[in-house]
C-alpha positions in Angstrom: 0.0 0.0 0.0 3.1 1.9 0.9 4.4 1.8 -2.3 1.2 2.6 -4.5 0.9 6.2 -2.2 4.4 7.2 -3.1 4.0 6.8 -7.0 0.4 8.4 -6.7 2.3 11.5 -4.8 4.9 11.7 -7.5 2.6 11.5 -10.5 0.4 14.5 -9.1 3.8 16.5 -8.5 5.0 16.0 -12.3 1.6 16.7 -13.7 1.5 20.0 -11.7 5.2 20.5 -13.3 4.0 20.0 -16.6 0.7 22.2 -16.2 2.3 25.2 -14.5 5.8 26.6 -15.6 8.2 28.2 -13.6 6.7 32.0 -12.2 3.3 30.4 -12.1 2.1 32.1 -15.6 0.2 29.5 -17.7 2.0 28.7 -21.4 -1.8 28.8 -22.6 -1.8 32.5 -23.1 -0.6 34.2 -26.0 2.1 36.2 -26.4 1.3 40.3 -26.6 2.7 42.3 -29.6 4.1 45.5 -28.5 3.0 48.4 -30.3 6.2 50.6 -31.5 6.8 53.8 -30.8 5.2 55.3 -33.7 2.2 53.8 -33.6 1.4 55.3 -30.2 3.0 59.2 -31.1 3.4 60.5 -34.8 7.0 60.9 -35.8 8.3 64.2 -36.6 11.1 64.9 -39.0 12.6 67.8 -40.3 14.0 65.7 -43.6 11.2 63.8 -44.2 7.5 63.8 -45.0 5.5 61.7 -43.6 2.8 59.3 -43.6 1.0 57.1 -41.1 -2.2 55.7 -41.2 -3.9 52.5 -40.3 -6.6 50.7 -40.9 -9.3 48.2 -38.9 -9.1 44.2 -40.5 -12.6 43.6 -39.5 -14.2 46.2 -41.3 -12.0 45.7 -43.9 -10.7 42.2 -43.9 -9.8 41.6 -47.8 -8.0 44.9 -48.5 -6.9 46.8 -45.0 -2.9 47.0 -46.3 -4.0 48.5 -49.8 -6.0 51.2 -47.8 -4.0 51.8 -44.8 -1.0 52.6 -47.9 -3.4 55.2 -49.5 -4.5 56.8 -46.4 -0.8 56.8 -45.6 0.2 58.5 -49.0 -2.6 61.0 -48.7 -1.4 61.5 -44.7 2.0 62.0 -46.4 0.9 64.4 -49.5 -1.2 66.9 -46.8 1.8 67.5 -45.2 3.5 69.1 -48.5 3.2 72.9 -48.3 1.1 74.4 -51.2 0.7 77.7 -51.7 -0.3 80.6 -54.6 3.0 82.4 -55.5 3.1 85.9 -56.3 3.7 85.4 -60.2 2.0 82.5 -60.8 -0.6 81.2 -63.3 -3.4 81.0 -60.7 -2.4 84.1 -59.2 -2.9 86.1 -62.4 -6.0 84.8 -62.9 -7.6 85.6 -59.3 -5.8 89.2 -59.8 -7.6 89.3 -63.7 -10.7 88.1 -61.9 -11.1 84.9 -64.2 -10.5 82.7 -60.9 -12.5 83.8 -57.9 -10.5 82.3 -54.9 -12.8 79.5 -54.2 -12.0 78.2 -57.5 -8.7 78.5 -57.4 -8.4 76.7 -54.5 -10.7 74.2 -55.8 -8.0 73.7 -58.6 -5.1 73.8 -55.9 -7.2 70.8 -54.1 -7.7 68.4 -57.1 -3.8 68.7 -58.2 -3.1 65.1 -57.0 0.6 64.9 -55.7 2.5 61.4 -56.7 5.2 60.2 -54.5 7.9 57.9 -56.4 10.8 56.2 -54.4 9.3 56.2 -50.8 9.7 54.1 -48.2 8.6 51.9 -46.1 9.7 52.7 -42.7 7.6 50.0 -40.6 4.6 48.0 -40.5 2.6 47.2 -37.4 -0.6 44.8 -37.0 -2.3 43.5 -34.2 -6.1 41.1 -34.2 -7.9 44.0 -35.3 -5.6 47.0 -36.5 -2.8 47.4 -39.8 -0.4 50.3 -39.3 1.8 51.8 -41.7 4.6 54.4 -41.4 5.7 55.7 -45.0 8.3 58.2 -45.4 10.1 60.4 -48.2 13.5 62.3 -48.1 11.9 65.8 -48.5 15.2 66.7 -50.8 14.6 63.7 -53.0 10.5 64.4 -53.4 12.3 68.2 -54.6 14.6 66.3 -56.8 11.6 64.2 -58.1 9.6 67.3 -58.7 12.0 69.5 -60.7 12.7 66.7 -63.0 8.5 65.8 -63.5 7.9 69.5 -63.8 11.3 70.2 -66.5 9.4 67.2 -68.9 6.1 69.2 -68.0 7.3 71.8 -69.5 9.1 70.7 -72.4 5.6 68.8 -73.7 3.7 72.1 -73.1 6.7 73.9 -75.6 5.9 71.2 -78.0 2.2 71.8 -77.9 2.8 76.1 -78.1 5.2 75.9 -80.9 2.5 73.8 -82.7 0.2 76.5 -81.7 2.2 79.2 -83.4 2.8 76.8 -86.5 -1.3 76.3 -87.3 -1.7 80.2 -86.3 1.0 80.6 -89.7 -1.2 78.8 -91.5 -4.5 80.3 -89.9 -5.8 76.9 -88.7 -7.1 79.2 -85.5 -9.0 76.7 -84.1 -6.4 74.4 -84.2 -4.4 76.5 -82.4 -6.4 77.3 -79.7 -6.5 73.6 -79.0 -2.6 73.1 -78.5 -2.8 76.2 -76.6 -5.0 74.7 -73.7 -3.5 71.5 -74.3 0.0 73.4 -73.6 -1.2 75.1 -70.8 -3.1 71.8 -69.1 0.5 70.3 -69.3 1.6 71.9 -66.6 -1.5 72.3 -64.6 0.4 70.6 -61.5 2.5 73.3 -61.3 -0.1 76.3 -62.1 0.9 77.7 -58.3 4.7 78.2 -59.4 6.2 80.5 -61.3 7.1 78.7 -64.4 10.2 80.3 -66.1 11.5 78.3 -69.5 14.0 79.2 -71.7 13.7 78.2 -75.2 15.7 76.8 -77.8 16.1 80.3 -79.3 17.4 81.3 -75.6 14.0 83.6 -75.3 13.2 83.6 -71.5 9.3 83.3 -70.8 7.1 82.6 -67.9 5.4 79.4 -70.4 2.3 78.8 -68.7 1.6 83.0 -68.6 2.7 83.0 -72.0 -0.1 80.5 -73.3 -2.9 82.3 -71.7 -1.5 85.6 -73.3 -1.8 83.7 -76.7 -4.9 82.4 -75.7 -6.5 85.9 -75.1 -4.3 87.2 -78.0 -6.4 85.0 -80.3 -9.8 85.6 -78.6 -9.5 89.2 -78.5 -8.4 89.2 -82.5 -11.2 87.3 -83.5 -14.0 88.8 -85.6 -17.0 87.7 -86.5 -18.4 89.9 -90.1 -21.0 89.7 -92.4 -21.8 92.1 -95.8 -25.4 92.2 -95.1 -27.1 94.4 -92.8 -30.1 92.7 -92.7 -32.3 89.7 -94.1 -35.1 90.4 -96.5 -37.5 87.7 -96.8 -40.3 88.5 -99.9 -42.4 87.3 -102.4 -39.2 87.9 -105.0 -36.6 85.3 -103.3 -39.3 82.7 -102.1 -38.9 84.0 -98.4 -35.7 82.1 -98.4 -32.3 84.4 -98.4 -28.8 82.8 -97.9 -25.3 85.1 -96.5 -22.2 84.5 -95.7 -20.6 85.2 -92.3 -16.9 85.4 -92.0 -14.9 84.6 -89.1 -11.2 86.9 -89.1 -8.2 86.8 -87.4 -5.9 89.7 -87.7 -7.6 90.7 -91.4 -7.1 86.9 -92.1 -9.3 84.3 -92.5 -10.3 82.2 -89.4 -10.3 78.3 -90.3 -11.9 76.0 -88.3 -13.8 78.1 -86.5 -17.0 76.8 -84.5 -20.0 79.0 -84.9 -23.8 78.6 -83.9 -26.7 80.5 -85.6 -30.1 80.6 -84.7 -33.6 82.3 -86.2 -37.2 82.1 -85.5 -38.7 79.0 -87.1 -41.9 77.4 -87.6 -41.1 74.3 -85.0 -39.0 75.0 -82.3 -35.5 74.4 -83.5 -31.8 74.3 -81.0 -29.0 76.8 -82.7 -26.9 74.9 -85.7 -23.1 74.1 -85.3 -20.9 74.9 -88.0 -17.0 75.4 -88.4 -15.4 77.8 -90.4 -14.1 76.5 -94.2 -10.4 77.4 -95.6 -11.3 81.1 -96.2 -13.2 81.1 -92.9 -16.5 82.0 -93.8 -20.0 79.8 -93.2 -23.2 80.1 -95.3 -26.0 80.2 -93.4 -29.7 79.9 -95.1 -32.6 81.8 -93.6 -36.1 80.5 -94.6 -39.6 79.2 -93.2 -39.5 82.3 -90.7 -43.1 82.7 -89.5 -45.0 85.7 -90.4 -46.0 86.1 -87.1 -42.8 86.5 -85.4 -42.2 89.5 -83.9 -39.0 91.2 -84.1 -37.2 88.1 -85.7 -33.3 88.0 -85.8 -30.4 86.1 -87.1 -27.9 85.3 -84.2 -24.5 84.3 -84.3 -21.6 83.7 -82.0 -18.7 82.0 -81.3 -19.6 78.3 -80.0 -17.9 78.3 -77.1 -18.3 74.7 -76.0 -16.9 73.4 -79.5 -13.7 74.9 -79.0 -13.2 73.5 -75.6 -11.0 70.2 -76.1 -13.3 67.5 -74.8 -10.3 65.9 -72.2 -9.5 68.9 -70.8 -11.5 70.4 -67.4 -14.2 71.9 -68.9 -14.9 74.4 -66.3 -12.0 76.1 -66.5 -11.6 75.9 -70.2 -14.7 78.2 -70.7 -13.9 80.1 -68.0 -10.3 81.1 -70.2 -12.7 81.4 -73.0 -15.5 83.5 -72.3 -13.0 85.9 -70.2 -12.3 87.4 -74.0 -15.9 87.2 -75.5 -15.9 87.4 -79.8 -18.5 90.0 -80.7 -21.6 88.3 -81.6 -23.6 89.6 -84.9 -27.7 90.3 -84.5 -28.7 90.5 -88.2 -32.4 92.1 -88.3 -35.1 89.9 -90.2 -37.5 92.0 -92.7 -40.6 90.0 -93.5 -42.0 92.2 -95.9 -45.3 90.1 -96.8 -47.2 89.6 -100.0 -49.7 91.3 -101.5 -53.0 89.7 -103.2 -55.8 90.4 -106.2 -58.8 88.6 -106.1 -60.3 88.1 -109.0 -63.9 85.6 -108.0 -66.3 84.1 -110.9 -69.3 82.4 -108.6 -72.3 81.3 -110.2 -75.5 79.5 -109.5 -76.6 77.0 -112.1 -74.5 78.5 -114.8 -75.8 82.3 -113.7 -73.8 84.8 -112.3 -73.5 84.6 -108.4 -73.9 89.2 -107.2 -72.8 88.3 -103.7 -69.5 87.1 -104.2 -69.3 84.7 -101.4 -66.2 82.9 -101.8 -64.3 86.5 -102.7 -65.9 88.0 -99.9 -64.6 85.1 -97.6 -61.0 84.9 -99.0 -60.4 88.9 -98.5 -61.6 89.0 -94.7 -59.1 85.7 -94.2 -56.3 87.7 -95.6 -57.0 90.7 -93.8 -57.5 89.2 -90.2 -53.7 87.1 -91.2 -52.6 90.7 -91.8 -52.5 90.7 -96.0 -53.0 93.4 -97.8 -55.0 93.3 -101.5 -54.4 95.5 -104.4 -55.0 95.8 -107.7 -53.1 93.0 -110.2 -51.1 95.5 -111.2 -49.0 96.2 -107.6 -49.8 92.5 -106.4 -47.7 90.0 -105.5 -50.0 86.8 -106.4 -53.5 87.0 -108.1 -55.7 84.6 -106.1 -58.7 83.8 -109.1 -62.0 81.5 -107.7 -63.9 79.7 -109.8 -67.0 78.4 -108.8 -70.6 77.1 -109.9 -73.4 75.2 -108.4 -75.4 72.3 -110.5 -78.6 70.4 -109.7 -78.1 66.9 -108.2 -81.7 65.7 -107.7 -84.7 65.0 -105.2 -85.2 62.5 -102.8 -87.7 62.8 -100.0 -89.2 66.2 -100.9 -85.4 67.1 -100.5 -83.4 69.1 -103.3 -79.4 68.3 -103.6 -77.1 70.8 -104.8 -73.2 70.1 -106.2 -70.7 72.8 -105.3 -67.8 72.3 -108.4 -64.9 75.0 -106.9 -61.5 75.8 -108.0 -58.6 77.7 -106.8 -55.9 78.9 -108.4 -52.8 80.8 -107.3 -50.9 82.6 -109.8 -47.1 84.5 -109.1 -47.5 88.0 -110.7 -43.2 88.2 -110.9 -42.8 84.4 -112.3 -45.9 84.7 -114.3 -46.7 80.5 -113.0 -48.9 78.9 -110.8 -48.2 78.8 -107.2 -50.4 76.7 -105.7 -53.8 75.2 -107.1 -57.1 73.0 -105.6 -60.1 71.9 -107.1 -63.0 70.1 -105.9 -66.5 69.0 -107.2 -68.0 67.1 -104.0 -69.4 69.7 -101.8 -73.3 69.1 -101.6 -75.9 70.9 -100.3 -79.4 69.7 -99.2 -82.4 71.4 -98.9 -85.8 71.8 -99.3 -85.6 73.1 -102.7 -82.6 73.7 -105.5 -82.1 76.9 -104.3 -81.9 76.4 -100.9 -79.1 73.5 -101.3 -77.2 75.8 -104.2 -77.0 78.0 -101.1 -76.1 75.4 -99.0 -73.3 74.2 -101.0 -71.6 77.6 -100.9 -71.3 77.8 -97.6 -70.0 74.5 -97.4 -67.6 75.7 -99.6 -66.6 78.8 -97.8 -65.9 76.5 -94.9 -63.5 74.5 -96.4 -61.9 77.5 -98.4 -61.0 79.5 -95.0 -60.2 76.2 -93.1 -58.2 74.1 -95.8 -57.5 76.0 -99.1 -55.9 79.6 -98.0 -54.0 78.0 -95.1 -52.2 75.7 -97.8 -51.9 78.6 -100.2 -50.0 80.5 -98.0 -47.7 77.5 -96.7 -46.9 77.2 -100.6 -45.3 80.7 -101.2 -44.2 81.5 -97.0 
């Protein structure tokens, strides 16, 4: 029995060995992961810029490195100074009023900065956190700039002295194009002051330089035209065509973008066109209505074609429209037509005194505002012809047949305009008389309704 107590003592003592190390702490419990020191207080450094950030793995449990390293970059670009200098392109443009300061520091805002060759100073994670410390040697990010801003500049030189090429060969809108596109090559550096020297040895301030050029061209820009007004009449059909010329410098503008607009019978946007090789557009003014008051012919520079479409469109029209074109208001004379009315109306093959239909067609001219004369001083001679004939009883009923014609003759052209005929209109009544009556009223109908309204649409 002795001997079975003893080894029952010693197994409980080398369990309890096994169980609890030395210093009584259990071997069960894991080990903690001290944070380091910047983790728990942002570094500062006079030679670097810096970045930490982290970011929490249980929101985020697929990509919490990737975004702890942007929010780190981002950390690191806010703490690069930027500021407006004194002869810089954004300053000149808050000073010319173009910019308001808002915008300007909207521009400063969206000018992403791009760290190459940083590194990686430490990395820190725990069950539920990443950290990240990035840093960059402030006097290699300086290095890194100057050398990203000299190609800058070089490719907006390329671009201007393509600009001054198509400006030789008065391809204007050309060169507006590689002027923004010059100046939007160094839109990163639009705070600085921006000397280059070119291969000539000329000294300029480039990106100052392209917006000089830029209003140069604007402010140089004319938009002409011969005629002083449009004159829409009975001789040229109410269509008349002109030419409007866009100039540069007393040259011709090519590749201009225009819009014109005029009153209309539907409801029409303004028409796009670009200049030709000897800068001019024809523009062709017709189916103005003669109801419009006051009408016009508009034309401007359009503004939105000449903005290059992957360029910031904002602050291309705001470069634009700082040096507005003139913009031509051509008056529109509608000078409208005047009628004769010559009417033969009979009933059953005798002549007709009251002159229905001729009555009928002059008050519907006069109410559309139309004047009549004489066929002398008249533009178009309207003639009627018309004539009732016996179509039977039935019923102690009479029935009447209306045969009408109308006929519009050009006085100038000495042809026919516009012509209708008809020999269905009936009339019923209680005797021939009464439906020969009737059918001219039936027929007076359809002439003010139908027959005038498409005599006019065939000569306005």
């Amino acid at each position: 029995m002795k001997r079975y107590f003893f080894l029952l003592i010693f197994c409980a003592v080398s369990l309890a060995q096994c169980v609890t190390p030395k210093g009584g702490e259990s071997s069960a419990l894991p080990k903690v992961n001290p944070a380091p020191e910047w983790v728990l207080q942002r570094p500062i450094s006079n030679g670097y810029y810096i970045g930490v950030s982290s970011c929490n793995k249980k929101l985020n449990p697929v990509d919490y490195a990737a975004i702890a390293k942007k929010n780190a970059l981002s950390d690191m670009a806010s703490s690069v100074s930027v500021r407006v200098q004194g002869q810089s392109f954004l300053n000149t443009m808050e000073v010319n009023k173009v910019f308001s300061e808002d915008f300007t520091s909207s521009i400063n805002t969206t000018t992403d900065i791009v760290f190459e060759d940083y590194e990686t100073v430490g990395i820190y994670e725990n069950e539920s956190e990443y950290w990240i410390y990035l840093r960059i040697s402030k006097s290699a990010y300086q290095a890194q700039q100057e050398r990203k801003k000299n190609e800058a500049l070089n490719l907006a030189y390329q671009h201007y002295e393509s600009s001054v090429a198509s400006r030789k060969r008065n391809q204007i809108g050309s060169a507006i194009d590689e002027l923004f596109h010059a100046l939007f090559a160094i839109k990163p550096y639009w705070n600085e002051s921006n000397p280059f020297t070119t291969p000539n040895g000329e000294n300029l301030l480039l990106d100052q330089q392209i917006y000089a050029d830029i209003q140069g061209i604007m402010s140089a820009l004319k938009l002409t035209s011969d005629e002083s007004a449009v004159v829409l009449n009975s001789k040229n059909n109410y269509a008349q065509s002109l030419d409007v010329e866009a100039m540069h410098n007393g040259s011709p503008a090519i590749g201009i973008p225009i819009l014109y607009h005029f009153p209309t019978d539907k409801f029409t946007r303004a028409k796009k066109v670009i200049t030709g090789t000897n800068g001019k557009i024809t523009v062709s003014v017709a189916n103005v209505p003669m109801s419009s008051k006051l009408p016009q012919l508009e034309i401007k520079l359009d503004i939105e074609s000449m903005i290059p479409s992957d360029l910031d469109d904002k602050i291309c029209r705001k470069i634009l429209q700082s040096t507005p074109v003139n913009e031509l208001n051509i008056p529109i004379h509608l000078v409208k037509p005047t009628f004769c009315i010559k009417s033969i109306e009979r009933e059953f093959d005798q002549n007709n005194q009251q002159q229905l239909l001729a009555i009928a067609a002059q008050t519907y001219l006069t109410q559309q505002g139309y004047q009549t004369s004489s066929s002398s001083k008249a533009d178009y001679t309207i003639e009627i012809e018309a004539n009732t004939k016996a179509a039977g009883q039935a019923n102690d009923f009479s029935s009447a047949i209306l045969e009408m014609k109308l006929t519009l003759k050009d006085n100038q052209e000495n042809n026919i305009r516009y012509q209708n005929d008809t020999n269905s209109i009936k009339g019923v009544q209680l005797s021939i008389p009464a439906a020969g009556v009737e059918a001219y009223k039936k027929g007076k109908i359809k002439l003010e309704d139908e027959w005038l309204n498409l005599m006019l649409q065939a000569i306005l």
